[in-house]
TORKOL-4160 file (C-alpha; in steps of 0.2 Angstrom, whole numbers, padded with zeros to 4 digits, m for minus):
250
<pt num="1" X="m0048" Y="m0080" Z="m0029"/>
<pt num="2" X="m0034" Y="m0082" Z="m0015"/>
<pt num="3" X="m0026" Y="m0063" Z="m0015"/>
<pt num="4" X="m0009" Y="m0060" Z="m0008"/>
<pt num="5" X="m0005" Y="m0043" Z="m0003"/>
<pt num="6" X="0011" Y="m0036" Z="0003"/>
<pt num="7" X="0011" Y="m0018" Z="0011"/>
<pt num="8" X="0026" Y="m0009" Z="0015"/>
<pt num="9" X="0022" Y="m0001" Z="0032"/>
<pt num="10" X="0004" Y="m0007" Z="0044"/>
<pt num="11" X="m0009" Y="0000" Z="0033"/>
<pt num="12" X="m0005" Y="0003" Z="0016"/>
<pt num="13" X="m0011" Y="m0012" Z="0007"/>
<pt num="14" X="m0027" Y="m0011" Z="0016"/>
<pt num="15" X="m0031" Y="0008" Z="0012"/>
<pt num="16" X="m0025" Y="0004" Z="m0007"/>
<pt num="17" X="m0033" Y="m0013" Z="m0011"/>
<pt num="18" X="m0048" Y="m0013" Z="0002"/>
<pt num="19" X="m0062" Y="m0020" Z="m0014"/>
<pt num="20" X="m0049" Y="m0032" Z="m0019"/>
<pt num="21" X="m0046" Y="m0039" Z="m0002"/>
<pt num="22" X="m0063" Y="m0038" Z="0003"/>
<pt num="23" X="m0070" Y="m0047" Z="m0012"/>
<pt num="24" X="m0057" Y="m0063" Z="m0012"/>
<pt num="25" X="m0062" Y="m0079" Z="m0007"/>
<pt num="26" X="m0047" Y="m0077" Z="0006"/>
<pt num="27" X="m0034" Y="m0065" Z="0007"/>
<pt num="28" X="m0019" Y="m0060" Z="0017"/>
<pt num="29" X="m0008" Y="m0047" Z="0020"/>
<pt num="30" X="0010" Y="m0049" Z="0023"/>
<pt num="31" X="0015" Y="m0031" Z="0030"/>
<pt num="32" X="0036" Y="m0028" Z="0029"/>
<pt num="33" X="0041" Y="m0016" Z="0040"/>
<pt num="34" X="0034" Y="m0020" Z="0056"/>
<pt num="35" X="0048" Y="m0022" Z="0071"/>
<pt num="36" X="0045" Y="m0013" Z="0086"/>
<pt num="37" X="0059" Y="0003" Z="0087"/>
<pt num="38" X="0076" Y="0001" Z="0096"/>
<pt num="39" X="0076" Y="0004" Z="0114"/>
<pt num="40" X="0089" Y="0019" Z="0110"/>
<pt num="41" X="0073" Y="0026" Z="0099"/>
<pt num="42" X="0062" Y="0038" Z="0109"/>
<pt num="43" X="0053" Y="0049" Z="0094"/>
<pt num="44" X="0052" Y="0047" Z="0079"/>
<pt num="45" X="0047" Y="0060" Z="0068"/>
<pt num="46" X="0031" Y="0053" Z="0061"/>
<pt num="47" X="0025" Y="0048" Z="0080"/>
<pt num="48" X="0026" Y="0064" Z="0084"/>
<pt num="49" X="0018" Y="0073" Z="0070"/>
<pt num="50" X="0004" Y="0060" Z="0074"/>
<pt num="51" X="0002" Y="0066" Z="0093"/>
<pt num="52" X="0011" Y="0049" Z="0100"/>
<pt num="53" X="0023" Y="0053" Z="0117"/>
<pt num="54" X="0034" Y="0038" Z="0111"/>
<pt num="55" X="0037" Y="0026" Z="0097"/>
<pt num="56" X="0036" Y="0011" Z="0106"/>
<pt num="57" X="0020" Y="0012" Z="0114"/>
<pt num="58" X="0013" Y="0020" Z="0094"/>
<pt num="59" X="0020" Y="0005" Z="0087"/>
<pt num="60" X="0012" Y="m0006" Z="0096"/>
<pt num="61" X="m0005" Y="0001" Z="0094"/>
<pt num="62" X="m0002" Y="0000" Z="0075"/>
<pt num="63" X="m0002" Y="m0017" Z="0077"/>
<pt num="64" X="m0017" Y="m0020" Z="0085"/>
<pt num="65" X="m0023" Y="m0007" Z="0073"/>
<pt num="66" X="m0016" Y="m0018" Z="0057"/>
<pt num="67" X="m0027" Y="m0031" Z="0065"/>
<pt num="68" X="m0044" Y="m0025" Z="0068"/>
<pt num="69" X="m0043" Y="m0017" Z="0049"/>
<pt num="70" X="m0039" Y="m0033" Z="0041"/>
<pt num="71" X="m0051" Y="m0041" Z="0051"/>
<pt num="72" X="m0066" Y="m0029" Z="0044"/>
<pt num="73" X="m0058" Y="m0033" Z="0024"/>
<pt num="74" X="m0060" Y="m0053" Z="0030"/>
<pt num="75" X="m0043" Y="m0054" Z="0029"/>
<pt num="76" X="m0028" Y="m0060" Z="0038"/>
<pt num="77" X="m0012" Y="m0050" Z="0045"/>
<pt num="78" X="0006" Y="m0056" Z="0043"/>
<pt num="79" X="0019" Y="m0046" Z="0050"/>
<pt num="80" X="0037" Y="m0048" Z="0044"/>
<pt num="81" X="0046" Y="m0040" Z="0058"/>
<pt num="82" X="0059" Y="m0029" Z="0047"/>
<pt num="83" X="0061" Y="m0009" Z="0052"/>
<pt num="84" X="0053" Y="0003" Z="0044"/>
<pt num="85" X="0065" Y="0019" Z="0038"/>
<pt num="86" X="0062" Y="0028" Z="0053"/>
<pt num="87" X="0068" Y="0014" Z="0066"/>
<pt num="88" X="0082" Y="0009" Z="0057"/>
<pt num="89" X="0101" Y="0016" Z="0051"/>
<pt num="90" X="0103" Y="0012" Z="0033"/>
<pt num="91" X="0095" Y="m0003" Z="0020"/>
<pt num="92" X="0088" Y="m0016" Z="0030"/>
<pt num="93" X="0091" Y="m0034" Z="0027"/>
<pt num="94" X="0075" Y="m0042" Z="0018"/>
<pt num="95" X="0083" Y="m0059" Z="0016"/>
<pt num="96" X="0071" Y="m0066" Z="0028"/>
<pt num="97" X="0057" Y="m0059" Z="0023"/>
<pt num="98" X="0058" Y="m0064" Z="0006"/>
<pt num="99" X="0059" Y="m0082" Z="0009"/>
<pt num="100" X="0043" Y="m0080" Z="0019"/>
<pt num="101" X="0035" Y="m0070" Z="0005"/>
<pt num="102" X="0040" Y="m0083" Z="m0008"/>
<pt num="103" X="0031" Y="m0097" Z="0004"/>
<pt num="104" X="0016" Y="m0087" Z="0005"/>
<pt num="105" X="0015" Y="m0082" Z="m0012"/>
<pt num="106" X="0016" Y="m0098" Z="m0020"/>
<pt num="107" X="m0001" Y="m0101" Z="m0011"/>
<pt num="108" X="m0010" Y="m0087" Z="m0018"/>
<pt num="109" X="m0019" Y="m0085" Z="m0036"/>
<pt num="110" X="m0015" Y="m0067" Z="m0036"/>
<pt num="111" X="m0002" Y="m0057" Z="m0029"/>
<pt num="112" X="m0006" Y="m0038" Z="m0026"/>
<pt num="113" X="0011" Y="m0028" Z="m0023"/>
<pt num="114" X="0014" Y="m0007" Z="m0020"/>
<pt num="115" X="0020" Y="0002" Z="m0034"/>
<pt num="116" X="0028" Y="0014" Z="m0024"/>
<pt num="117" X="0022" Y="0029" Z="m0031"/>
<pt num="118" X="0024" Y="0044" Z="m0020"/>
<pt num="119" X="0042" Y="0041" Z="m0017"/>
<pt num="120" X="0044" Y="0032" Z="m0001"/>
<pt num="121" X="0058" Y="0021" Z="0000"/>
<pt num="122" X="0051" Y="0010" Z="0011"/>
<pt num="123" X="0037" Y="0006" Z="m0003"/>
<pt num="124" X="0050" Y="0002" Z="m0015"/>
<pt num="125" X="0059" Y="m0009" Z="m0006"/>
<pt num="126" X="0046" Y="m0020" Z="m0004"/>
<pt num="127" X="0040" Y="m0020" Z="m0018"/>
<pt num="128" X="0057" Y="m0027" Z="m0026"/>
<pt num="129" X="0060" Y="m0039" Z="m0014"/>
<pt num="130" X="0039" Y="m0046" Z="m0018"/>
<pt num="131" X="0041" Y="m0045" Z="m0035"/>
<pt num="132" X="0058" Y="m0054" Z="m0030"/>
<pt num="133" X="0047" Y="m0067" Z="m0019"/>
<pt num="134" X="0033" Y="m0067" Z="m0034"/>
<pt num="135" X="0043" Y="m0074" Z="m0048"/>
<pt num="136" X="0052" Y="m0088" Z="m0036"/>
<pt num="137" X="0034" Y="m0093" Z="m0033"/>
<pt num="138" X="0031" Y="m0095" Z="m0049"/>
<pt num="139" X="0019" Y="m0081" Z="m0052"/>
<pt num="140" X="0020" Y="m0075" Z="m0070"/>
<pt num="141" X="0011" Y="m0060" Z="m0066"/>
<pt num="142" X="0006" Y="m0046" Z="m0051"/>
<pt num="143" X="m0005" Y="m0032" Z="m0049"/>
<pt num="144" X="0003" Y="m0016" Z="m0042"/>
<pt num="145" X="m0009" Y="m0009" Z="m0032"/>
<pt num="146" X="m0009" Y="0014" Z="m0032"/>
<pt num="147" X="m0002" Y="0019" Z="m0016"/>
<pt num="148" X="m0015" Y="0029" Z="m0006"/>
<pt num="149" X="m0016" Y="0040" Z="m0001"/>
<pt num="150" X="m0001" Y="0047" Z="m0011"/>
<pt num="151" X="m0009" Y="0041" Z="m0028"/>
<pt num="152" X="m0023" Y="0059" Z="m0023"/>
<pt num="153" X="m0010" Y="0069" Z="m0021"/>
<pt num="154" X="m0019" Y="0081" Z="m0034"/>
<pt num="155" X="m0036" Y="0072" Z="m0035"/>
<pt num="156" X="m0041" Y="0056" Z="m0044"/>
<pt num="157" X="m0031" Y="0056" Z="m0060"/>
<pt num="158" X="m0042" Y="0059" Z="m0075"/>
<pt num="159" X="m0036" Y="0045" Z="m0082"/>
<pt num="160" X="m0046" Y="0037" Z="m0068"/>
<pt num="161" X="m0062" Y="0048" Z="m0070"/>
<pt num="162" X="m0062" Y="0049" Z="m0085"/>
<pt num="163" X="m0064" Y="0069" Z="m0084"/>
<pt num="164" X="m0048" Y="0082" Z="m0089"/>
<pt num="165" X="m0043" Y="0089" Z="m0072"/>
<pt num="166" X="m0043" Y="0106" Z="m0079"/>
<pt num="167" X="m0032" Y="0117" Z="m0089"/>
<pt num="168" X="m0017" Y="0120" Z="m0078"/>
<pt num="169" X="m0015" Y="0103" Z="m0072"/>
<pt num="170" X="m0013" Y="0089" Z="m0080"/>
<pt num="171" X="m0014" Y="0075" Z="m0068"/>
<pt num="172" X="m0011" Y="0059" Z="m0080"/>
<pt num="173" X="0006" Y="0067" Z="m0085"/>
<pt num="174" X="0011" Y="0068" Z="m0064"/>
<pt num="175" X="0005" Y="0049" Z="m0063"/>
<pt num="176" X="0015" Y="0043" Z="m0076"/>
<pt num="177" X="0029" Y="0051" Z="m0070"/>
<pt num="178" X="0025" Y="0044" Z="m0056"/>
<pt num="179" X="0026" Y="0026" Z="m0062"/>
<pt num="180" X="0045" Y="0032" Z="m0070"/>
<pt num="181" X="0051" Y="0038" Z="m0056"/>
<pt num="182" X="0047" Y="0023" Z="m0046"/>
<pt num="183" X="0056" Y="0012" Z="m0059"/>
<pt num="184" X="0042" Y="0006" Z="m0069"/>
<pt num="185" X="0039" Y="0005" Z="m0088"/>
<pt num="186" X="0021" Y="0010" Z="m0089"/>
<pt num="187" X="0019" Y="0004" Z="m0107"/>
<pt num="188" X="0019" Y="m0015" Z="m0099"/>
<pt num="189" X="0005" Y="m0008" Z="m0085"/>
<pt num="190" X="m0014" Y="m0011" Z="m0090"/>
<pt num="191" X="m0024" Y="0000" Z="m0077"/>
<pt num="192" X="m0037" Y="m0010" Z="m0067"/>
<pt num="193" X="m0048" Y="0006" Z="m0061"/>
<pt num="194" X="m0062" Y="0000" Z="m0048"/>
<pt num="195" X="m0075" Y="0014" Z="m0043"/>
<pt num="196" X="m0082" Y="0009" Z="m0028"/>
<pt num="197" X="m0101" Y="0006" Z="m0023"/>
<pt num="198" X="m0110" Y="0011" Z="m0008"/>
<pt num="199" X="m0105" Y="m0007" Z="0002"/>
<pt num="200" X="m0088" Y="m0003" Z="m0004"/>
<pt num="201" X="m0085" Y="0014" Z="0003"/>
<pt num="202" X="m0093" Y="0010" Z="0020"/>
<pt num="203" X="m0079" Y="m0004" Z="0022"/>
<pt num="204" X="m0064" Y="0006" Z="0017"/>
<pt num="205" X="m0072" Y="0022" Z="0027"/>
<pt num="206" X="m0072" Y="0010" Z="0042"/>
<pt num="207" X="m0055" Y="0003" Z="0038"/>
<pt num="208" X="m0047" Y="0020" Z="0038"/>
<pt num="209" X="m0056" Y="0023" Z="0055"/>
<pt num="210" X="m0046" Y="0007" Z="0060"/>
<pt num="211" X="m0031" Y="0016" Z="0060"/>
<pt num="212" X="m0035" Y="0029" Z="0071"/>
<pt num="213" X="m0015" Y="0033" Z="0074"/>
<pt num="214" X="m0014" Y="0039" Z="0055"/>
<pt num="215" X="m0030" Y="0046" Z="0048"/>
<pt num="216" X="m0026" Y="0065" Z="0052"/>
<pt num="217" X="m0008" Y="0065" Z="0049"/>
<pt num="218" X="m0015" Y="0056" Z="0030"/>
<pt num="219" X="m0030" Y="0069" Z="0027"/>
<pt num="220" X="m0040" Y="0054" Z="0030"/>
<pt num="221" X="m0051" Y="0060" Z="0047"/>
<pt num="222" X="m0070" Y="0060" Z="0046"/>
<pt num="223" X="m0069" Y="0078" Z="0044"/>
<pt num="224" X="m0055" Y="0077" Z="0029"/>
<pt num="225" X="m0066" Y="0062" Z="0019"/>
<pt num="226" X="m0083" Y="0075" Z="0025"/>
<pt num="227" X="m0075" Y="0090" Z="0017"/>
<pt num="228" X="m0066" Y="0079" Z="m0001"/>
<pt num="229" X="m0079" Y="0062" Z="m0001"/>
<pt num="230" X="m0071" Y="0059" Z="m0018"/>
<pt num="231" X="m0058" Y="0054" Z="m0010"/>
<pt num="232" X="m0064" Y="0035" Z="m0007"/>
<pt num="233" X="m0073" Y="0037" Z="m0025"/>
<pt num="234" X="m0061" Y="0024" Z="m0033"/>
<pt num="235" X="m0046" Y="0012" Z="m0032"/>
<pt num="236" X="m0031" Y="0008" Z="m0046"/>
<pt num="237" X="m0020" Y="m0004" Z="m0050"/>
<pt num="238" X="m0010" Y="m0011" Z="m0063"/>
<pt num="239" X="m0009" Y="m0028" Z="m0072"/>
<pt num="240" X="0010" Y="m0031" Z="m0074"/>
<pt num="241" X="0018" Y="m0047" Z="m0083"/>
<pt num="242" X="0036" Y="m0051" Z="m0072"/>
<pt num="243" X="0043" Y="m0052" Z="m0086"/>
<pt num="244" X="0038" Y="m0036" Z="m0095"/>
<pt num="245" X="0040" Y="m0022" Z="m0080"/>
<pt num="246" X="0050" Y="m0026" Z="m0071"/>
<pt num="247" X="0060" Y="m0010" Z="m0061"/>
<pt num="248" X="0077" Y="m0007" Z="m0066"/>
<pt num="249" X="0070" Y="m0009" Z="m0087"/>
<pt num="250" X="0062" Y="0009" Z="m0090"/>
């Protein structure tokens, strides 16, 4: 199985798919908002919160971050060059990028997308412009992958345990509102739940040490996955047919 997976910013596909990835025959991940921030940039406000002194130098670690994490999934890195939220003034132009993700897709057997869960604009633009980039390729289908960690916001959904979450909090209702909210019809989603085995959570624990920059500031250090090891008990996605989800038809 050749796997195409596009990420919004430098780390999300890797931290949400990392068994997927891992398991293909060959994968790549094609990684959207990757430019360096303008030179009238000095801070931004999630390169502070994650102890940088400026955006430029953060940004380019991230980079060589994104690049030693792949490596540990077997997987190649792609980077797209559009601005992420924080480095840019309004909607960015993904013309580009989506004719180089429609190249790159038509090569793959599967394509893995975000399903921008959690809110983040940034997810959601690219996951339309992929799914945008998927069906010019000709793919009939995609898997969304559950952004994480945004998908634990309240602990693993019971619908991925297979255990009620307790009685004041009802965990599969907040996940499929989710799913709505981001613009999907979760009627046309079939889960793909992976629990993941020992060999498993030593990749993916080594793959957030890989991004060093973001762990803390993602409740992802050794001392946050020590204190919650659930955390790196499972991965979701959905199986959704381009012509039966697509955002914009809830």
């Amino acid at each position: 199985m050749r796997i195409a997976a596009v990420s919004p910013h430098l780390d999300d596909a890797a931290l949400s798919a990392s068994a997927a990835l891992a398991d293909a025959a060959a994968a790549t991940v094609l990684t959207v908002f990757t430019a360096m921030p303008p030179d009238s940039l000095e801070l931004s406000s999630w390169d502070q919160l994650t102890g940088a002194a400026a955006s430029a130098p953060r940004q380019a670690a991230r980079l060589a971050e994104d690049h030693a994490a792949t490596a540990l999934l077997s997987a190649s890195a792609i980077h797209l060059g559009a601005p992420e939220i924080l480095y840019r003034e309004g909607p960015p132009d993904l013309a580009a990028a989506i004719g180089r993700l429609t190249a790159a897709l038509a090569d793959a057997d599967q394509v893995w997308l975000p399903s921008a869960i959690g809110g983040h604009p940034d997810h959601r633009l690219a996951r339309d412009a992929a799914l945008l980039a998927a069906a010019a390729a000709g793919h009939r289908e995609v898997m969304l992958y559950a952004d994480f960690p945004y998908v634990i916001a309240y602990g693993w959904p019971g619908c991925v345990t297979g255990q009620a979450s307790g009685p004041f909090l009802d965990t599969n209702y907040w996940l499929t509102s989710e799913l709505v909210s981001a613009g999907l019809v979760p009627a046309a989603l079939t889960p793909v739940v992976t629990r993941l085995d020992d060999g498993q959570r030593r990749t993916k624990a080594a793959v957030v040490r890989a991004y060093a920059s973001q762990a803390a500031a993602l409740r992802l250090s050794d001392d946050d996955l020590a204190r919650d090891p659930g955390k790196l008990d499972y991965e979701l996605a959905w199986r959704m047919p381009l012509d039966a989800g697509r955002p914009g038809r809830a």
